[in-house]
Structure formats: C-alpha cells, structure tokens
ZADO-1210 file (C-alpha; in nm, 4 decimals, padded with zeros to 6 digits):
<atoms>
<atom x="01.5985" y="22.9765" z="02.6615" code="UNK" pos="1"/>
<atom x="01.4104" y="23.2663" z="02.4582" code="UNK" pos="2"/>
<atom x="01.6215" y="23.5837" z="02.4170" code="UNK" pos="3"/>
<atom x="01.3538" y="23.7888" z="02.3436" code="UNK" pos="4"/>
<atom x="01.1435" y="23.7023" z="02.6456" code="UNK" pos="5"/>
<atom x="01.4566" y="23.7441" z="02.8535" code="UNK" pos="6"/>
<atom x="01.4636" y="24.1090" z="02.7390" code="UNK" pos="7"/>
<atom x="01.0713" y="24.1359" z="02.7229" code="UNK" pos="8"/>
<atom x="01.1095" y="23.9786" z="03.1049" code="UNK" pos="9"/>
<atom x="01.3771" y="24.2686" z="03.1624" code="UNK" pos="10"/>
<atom x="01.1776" y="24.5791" z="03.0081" code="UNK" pos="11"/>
<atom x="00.9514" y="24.5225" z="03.2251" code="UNK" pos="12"/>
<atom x="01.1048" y="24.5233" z="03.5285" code="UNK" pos="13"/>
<atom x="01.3338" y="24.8669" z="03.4433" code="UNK" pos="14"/>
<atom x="01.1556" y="25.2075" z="03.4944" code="UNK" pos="15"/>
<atom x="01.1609" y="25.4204" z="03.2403" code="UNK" pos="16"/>
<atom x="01.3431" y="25.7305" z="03.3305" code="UNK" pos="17"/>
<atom x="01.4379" y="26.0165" z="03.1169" code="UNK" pos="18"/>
<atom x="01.7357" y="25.9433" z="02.9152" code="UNK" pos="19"/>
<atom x="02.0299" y="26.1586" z="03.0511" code="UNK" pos="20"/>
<atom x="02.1800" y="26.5050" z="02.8720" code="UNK" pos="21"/>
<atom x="02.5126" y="26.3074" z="02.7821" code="UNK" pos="22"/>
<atom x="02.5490" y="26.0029" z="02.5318" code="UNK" pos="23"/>
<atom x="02.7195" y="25.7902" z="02.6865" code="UNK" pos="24"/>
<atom x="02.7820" y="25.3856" z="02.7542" code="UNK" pos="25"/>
<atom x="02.7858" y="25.3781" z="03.1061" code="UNK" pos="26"/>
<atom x="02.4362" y="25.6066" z="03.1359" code="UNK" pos="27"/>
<atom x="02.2930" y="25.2339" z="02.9613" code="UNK" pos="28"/>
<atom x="02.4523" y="25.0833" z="03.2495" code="UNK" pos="29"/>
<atom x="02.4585" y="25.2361" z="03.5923" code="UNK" pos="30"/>
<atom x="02.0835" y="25.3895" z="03.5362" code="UNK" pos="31"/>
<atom x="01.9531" y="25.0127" z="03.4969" code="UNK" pos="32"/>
<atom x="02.1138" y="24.8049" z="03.8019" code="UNK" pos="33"/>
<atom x="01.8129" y="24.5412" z="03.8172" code="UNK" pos="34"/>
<atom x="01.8965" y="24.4414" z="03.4062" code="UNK" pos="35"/>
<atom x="02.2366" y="24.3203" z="03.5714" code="UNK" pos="36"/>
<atom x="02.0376" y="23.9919" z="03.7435" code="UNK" pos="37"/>
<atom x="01.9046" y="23.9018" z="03.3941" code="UNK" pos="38"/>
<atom x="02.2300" y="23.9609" z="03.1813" code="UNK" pos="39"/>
<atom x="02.4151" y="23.7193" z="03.4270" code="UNK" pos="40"/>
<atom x="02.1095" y="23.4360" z="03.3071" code="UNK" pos="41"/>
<atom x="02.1592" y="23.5231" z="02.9809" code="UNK" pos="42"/>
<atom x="02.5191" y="23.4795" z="02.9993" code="UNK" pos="43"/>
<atom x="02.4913" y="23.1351" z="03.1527" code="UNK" pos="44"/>
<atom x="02.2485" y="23.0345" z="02.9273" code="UNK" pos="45"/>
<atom x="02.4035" y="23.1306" z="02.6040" code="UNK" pos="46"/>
<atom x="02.7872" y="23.0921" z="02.7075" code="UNK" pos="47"/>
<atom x="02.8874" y="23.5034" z="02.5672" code="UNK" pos="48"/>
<atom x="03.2273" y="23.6595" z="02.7177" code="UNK" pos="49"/>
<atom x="03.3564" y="23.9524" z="02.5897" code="UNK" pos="50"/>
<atom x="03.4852" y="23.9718" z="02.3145" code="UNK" pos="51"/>
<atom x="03.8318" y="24.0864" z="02.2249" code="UNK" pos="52"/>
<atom x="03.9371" y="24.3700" z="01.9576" code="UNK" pos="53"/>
<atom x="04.2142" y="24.2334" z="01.6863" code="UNK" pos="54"/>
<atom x="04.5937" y="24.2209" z="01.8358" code="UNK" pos="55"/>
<atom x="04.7460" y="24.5697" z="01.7231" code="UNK" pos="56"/>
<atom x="04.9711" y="24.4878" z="01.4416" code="UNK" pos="57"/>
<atom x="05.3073" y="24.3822" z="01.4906" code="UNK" pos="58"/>
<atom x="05.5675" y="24.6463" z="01.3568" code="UNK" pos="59"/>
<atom x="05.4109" y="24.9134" z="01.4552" code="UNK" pos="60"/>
<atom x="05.6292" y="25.2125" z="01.4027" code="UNK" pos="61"/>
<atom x="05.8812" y="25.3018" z="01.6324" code="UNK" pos="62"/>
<atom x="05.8112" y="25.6197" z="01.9130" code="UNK" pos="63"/>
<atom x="06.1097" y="25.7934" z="02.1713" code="UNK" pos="64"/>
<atom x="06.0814" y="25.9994" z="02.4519" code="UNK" pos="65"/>
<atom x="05.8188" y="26.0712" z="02.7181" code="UNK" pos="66"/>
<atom x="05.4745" y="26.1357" z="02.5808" code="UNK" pos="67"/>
<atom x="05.1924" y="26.2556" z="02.7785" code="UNK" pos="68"/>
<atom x="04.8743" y="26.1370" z="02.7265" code="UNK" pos="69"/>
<atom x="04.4992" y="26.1977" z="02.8628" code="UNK" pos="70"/>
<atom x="04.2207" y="26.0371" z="02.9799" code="UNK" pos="71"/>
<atom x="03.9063" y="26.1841" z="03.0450" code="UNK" pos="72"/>
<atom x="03.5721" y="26.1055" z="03.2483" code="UNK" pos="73"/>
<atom x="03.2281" y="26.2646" z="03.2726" code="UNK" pos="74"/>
<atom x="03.1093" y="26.0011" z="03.5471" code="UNK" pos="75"/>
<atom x="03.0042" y="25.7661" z="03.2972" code="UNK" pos="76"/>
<atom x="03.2299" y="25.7282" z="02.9923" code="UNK" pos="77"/>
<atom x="03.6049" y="25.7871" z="02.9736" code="UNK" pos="78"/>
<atom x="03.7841" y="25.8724" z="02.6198" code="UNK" pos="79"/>
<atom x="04.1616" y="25.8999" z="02.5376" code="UNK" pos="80"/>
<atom x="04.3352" y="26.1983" z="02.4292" code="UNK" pos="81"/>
<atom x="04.6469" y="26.2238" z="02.1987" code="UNK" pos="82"/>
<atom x="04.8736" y="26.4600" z="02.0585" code="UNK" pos="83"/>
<atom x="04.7818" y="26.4821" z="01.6875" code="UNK" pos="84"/>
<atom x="05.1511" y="26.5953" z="01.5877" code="UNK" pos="85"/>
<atom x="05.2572" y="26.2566" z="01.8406" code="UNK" pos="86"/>
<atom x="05.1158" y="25.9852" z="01.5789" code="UNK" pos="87"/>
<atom x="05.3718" y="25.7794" z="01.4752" code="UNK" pos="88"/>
<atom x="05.3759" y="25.7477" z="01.0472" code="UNK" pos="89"/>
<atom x="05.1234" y="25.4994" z="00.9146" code="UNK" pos="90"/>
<atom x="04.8607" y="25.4463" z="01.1974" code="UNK" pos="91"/>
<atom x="04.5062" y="25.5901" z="01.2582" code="UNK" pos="92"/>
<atom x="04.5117" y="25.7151" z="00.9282" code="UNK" pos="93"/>
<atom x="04.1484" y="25.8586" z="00.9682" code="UNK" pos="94"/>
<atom x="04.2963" y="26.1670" z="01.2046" code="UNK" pos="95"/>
<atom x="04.4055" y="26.2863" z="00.8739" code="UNK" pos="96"/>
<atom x="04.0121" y="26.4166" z="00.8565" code="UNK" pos="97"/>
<atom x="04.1568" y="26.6858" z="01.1680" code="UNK" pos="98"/>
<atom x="04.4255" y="26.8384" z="01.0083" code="UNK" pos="99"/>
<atom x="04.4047" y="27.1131" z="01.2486" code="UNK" pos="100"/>
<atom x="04.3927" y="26.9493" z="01.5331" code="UNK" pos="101"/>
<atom x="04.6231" y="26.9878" z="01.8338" code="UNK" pos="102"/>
<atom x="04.5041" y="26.6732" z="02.0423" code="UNK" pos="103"/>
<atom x="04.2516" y="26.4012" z="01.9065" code="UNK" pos="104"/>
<atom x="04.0125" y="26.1941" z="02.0970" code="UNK" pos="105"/>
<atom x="03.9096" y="25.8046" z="02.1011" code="UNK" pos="106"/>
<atom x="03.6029" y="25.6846" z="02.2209" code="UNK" pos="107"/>
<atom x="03.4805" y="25.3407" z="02.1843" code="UNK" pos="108"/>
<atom x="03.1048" y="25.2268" z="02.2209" code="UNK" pos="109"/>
<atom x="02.8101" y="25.0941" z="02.1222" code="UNK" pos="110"/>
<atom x="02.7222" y="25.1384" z="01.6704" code="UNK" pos="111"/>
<atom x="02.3370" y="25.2384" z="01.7496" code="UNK" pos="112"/>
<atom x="02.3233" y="25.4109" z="02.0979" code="UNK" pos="113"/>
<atom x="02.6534" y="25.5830" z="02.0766" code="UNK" pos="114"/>
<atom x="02.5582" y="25.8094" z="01.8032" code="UNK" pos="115"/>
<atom x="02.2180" y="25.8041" z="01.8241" code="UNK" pos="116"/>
<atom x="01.9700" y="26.1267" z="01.8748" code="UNK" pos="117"/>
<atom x="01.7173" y="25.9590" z="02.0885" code="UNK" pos="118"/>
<atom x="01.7440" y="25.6151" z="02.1649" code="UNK" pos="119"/>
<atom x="01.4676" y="25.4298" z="02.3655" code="UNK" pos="120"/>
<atom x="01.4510" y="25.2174" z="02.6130" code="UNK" pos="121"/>
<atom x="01.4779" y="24.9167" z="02.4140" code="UNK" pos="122"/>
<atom x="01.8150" y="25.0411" z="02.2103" code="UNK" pos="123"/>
<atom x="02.0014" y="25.0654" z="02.5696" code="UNK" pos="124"/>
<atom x="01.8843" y="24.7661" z="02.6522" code="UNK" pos="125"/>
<atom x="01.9624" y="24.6244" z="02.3514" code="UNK" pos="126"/>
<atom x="02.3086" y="24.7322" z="02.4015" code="UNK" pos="127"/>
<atom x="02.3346" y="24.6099" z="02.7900" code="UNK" pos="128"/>
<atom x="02.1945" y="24.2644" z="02.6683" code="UNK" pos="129"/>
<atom x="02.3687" y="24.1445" z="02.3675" code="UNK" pos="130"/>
<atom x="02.6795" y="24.1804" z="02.2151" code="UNK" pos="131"/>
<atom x="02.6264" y="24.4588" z="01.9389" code="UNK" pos="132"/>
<atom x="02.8346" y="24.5873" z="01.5963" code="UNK" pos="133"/>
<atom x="03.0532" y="24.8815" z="01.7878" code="UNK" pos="134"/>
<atom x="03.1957" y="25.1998" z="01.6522" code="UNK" pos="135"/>
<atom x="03.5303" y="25.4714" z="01.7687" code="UNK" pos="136"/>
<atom x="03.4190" y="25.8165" z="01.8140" code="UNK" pos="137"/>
<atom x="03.7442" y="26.0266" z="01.6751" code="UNK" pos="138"/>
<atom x="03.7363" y="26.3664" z="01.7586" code="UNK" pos="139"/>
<atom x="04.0184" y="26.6720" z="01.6872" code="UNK" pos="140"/>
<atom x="04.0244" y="26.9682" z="01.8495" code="UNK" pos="141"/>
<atom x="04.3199" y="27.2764" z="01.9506" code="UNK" pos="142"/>
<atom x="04.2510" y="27.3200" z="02.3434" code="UNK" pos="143"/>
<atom x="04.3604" y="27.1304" z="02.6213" code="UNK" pos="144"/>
<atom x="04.1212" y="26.8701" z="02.7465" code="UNK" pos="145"/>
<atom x="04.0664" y="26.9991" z="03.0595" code="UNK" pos="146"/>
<atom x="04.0128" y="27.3337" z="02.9073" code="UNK" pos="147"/>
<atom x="03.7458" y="27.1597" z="02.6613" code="UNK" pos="148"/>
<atom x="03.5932" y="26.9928" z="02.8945" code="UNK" pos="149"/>
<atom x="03.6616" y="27.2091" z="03.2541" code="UNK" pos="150"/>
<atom x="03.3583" y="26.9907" z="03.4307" code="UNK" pos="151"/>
<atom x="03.5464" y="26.6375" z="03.3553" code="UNK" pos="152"/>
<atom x="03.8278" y="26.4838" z="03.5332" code="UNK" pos="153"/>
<atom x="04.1087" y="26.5122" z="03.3554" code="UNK" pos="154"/>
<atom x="04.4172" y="26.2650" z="03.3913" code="UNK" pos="155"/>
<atom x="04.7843" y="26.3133" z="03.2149" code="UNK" pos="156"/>
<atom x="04.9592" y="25.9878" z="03.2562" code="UNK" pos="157"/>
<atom x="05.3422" y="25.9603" z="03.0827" code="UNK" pos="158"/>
<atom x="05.4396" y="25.6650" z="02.8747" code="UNK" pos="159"/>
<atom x="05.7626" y="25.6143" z="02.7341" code="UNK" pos="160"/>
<atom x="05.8281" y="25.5534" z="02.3535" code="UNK" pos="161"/>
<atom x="05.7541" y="25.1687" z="02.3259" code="UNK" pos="162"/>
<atom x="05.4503" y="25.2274" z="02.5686" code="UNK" pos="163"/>
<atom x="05.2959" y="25.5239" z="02.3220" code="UNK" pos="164"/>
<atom x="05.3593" y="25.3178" z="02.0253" code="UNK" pos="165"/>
<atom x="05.2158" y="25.0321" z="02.1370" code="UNK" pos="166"/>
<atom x="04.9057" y="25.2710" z="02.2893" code="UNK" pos="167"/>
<atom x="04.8254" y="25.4022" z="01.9093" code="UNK" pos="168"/>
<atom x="04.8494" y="25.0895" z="01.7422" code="UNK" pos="169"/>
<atom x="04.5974" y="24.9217" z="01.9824" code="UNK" pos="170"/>
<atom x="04.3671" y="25.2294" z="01.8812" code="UNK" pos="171"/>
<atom x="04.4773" y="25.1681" z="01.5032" code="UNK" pos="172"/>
<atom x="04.3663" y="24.8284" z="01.5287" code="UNK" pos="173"/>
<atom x="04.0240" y="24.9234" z="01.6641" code="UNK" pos="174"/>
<atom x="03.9252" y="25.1025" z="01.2914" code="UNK" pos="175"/>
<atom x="03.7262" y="24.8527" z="01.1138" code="UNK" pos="176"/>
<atom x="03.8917" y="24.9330" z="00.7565" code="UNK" pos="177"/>
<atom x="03.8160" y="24.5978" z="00.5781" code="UNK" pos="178"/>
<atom x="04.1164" y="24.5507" z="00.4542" code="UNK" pos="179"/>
<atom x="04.1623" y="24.8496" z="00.3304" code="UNK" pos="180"/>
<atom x="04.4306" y="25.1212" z="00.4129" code="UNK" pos="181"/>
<atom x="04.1810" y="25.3474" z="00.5713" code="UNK" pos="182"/>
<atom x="03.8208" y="25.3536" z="00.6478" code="UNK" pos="183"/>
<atom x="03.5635" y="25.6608" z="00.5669" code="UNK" pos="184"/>
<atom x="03.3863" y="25.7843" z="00.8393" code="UNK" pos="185"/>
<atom x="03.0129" y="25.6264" z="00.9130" code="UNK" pos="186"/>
<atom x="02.8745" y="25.9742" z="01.0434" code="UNK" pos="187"/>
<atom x="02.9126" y="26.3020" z="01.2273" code="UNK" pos="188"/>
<atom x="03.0286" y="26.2673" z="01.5524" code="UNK" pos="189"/>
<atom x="02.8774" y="26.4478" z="01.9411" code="UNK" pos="190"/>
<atom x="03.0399" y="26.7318" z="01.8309" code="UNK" pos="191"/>
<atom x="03.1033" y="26.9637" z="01.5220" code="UNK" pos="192"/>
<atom x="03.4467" y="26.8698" z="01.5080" code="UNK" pos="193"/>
<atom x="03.3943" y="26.4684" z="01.5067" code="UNK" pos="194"/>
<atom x="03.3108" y="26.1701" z="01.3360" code="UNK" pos="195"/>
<atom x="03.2203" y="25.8267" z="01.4324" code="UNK" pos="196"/>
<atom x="03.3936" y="25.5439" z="01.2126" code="UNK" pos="197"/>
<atom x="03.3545" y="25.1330" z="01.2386" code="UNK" pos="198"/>
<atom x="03.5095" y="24.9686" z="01.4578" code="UNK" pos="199"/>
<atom x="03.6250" y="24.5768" z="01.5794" code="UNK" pos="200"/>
<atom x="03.4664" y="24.4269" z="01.8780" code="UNK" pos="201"/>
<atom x="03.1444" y="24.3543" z="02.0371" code="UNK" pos="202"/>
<atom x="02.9673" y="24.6134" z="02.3210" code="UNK" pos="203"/>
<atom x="02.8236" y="24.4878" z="02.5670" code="UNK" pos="204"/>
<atom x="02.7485" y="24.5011" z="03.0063" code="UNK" pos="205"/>
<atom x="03.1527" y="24.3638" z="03.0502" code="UNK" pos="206"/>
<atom x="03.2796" y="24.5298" z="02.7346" code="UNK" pos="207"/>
<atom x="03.1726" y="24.8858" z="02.7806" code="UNK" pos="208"/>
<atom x="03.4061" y="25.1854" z="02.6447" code="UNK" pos="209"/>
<atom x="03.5862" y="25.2197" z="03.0128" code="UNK" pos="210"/>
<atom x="03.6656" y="24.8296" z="02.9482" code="UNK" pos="211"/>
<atom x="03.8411" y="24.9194" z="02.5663" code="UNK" pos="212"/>
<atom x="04.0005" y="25.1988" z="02.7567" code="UNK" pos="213"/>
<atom x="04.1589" y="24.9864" z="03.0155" code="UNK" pos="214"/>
<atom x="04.2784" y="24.7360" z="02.7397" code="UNK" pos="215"/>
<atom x="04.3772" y="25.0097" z="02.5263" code="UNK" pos="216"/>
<atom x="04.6692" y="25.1592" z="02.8228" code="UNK" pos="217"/>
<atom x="04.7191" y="24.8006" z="02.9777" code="UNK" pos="218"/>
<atom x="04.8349" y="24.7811" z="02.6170" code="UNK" pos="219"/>
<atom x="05.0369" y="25.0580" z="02.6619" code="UNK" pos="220"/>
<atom x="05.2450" y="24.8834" z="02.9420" code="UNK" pos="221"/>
<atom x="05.0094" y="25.0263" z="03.2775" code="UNK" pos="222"/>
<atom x="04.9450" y="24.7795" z="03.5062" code="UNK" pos="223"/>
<atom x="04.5800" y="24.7747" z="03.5138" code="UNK" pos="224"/>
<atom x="04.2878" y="24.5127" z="03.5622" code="UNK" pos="225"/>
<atom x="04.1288" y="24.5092" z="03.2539" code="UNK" pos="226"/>
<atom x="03.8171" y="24.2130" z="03.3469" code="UNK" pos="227"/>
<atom x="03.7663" y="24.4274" z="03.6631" code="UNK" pos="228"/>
<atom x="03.6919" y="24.7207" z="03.4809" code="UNK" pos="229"/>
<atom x="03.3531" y="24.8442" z="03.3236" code="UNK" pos="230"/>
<atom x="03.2528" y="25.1695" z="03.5215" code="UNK" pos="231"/>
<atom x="03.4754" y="25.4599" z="03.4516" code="UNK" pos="232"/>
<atom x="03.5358" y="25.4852" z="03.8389" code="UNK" pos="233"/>
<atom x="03.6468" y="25.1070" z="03.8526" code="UNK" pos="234"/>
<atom x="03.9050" y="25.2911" z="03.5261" code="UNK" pos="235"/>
<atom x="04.0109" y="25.6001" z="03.7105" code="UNK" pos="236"/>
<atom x="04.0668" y="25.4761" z="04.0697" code="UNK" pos="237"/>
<atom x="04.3400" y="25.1759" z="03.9235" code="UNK" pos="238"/>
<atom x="04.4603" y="25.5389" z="03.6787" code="UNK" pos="239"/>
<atom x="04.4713" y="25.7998" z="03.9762" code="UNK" pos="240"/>
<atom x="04.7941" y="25.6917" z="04.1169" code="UNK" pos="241"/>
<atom x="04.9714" y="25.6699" z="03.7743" code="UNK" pos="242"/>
<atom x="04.8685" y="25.9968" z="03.6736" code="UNK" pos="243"/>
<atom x="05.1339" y="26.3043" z="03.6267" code="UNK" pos="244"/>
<atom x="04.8251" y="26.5292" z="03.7129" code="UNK" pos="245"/>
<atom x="04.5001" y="26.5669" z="03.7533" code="UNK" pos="246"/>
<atom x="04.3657" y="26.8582" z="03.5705" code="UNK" pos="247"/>
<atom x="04.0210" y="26.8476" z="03.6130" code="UNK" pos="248"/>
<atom x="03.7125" y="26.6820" z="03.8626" code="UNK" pos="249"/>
<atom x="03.3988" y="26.5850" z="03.7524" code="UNK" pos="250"/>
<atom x="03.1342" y="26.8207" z="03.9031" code="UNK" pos="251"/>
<atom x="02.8399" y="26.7300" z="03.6395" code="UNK" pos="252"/>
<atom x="02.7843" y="26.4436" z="03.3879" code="UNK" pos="253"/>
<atom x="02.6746" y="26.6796" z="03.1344" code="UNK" pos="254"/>
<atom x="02.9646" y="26.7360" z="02.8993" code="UNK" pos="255"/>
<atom x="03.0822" y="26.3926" z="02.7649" code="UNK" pos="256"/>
<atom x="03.4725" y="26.4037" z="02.6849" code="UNK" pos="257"/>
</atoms>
C-alpha cells in the first residue's frame, strides 16, 4: 500500500480550518476526527505501534519526603511542572539553562509542528500519520502554574521520594544527548523563557504528549492507563482523583501550559 496516496487520500477528505491560537499536539488531533479511519489502515497495513522512550536509567539518584508536583492542561496538551530546587544531582542537566527558575516545565511533542510558526495542513498531518523525530519543550519560570497560566487546569498530585525520583529520571531519559552528558538546546521555545531540545521517541495519533505524560507519572508509581490515554481529558479524568488540588479550570484553549 502507497503511503503517500494514503495521506493524499486523507488531505482530501479533512477541511481546512484555521489553525488554532495555541501550539499544541492534540489541536493536530481532535480538529481532524475523519484522519482517524485512515491512520487505523495505515496501521494495519504497515504493522507501526508506538513506540517507547529509553528505560530511565537505573541508579538514578536517591529523593525523600513528599514532593508536589503539577500537571497542567489547556484542553489539548498537558505539560509537567517541577520544582527546579527539587532535581535530584545529575539529571536533566539542561534546566541548568533556568538558573532562576522556581518551577520548570516538560512538554513532549512532535520535532516540526511543536515549535513551528505556521505549520500547514500537511505538517499536522504529517505528524497524525507517521511516526516523526520528537522534541521536550523545557521551560523555567518563578510563578506558580496556576498563576502562569490562570485559564488552565491546574493539578498538584504528591509523590513520595522513590516516586519523584523515578518521575525525573523518566524525563532525564527523554533528552536525546547522544551520548553525551548534556544536550544543547535545538531552539527557542513558546515562550521567552524556553527552549525546545531533542528528544527519544516517535510522535504520533497513539503517542501524543498526554500519552508521554501518562508514562512519565505511571513511571512515577500512579496507577494510570497509559495505552488508553492520548487526549488530555482521557489524562486528567484517570489524574483528578489523585490530585492534592485542583488549582485551576480550563475556560479557553488559548494559553498552552
């Protein structure tokens, strides 16, 4: 079977509707239901699951106590939020580029929509399709997230020290270093105070950013179904009753946290 014609085949059959204010994985997605029929015969013709990001290391240092941690959603695309004073010695070396930061934020998503300007048609489809190169969107900032972002829902869940530790080394392990000890970033970021940087894995319709989030705090020891989760709302409903608080509700998809 032709890949091209499958995607030529599912152009055409997807209006074209102004891309949305926000950036965001799950715009690609939910805005282009009918693409959903022809991903499932590409799928069976070509065999592709999703594919998983590298084990975190093993070793990773130590964490005590309760930590709180965040998770944010716009409607479309959810993001972790860390202390930046939190990070245990030796992983995500890269939030060194926030030194004065009070929380940092991971995103994971597609390499050529995620930071793009104004992608077309064919880039999100491009990214629904096929499996595509991926990137972590870092960012560092001194309020609270639901102060930053006062339209998103905001979610504090508390892990205990094994559960952090193993949290931040999954997100470690995402950074695409090559070996090396730490990895440059590959361009600015959303905002003025982030940066985008390579990552591990494959985007694509069942590996969005809510399903890297999922695997990323099912790492951390939450009971969550990670293959049943690709919509942030199929993320926050399993997070809701886990949460300490919820500090915020989405009113408006147009401030991506």
């Amino acid at each position: 079977m032709d890949f091209h014609k499958i995607v030529a085949q599912a152009k055409a059959s997807v209006p074209h509707p102004a891309r949305p204010a926000i950036i965001s994985c799950m715009s690609i997605l939910t805005a282009r239901r009918r693409v959903a029929a022809w991903v499932l015969l590409l799928l069976a013709a070509f065999g592709a699951e999703p594919m998983a990001l590298a084990a975190p290391p093993a070793g990773a240092a130590p964490s005590t106590g309760v930590h709180t941690v965040f998770v944010t959603s716009n409607g479309w695309h959810s993001s972790i939020v860390i202390g930046h004073g939190g990070l245990p010695g030796g992983l995500v070396p890269e939030a060194a580029d926030f030194p004065d930061a009070r929380f940092v934020e991971f995103g994971w998503g597609d390499a050529e929509y995620y930071p793009a300007k104004d992608p077309g048609i064919g880039m999100a489809l491009a990214a629904a399709l096929a499996p595509t190169p991926s990137v972590v969107h870092m960012a560092g900032y001194a309020l609270a997230p639901a102060r930053r972002y006062p339209t998103a829902e905001v979610l504090a869940l508390e892990l205990d020290g094994a559960g952090f530790g193993r949290l931040v080394a999954f997100i470690d392990a995402a950074f695409d270093r090559g070996g090396q000890g730490r990895v440059a970033s590959s361009g600015p970021g959303l905002y003025s105070d982030s940066l985008f940087y390579p990552a591990l894995g494959e985007f694509h319709l069942f590996n969005t950013c809510n399903t890297w989030s999922a695997r990323a705090l099912a790492a951390a020891g939450l009971a969550l179904d990670v293959k049943g989760t690709h919509s942030v709302e199929e993320l926050m409903e399993q997070l809701r009753p886990l949460a300490k608080g919820r500090e915020g509700v989405t009113r408006s998809p147009d401030i991506q946290p």
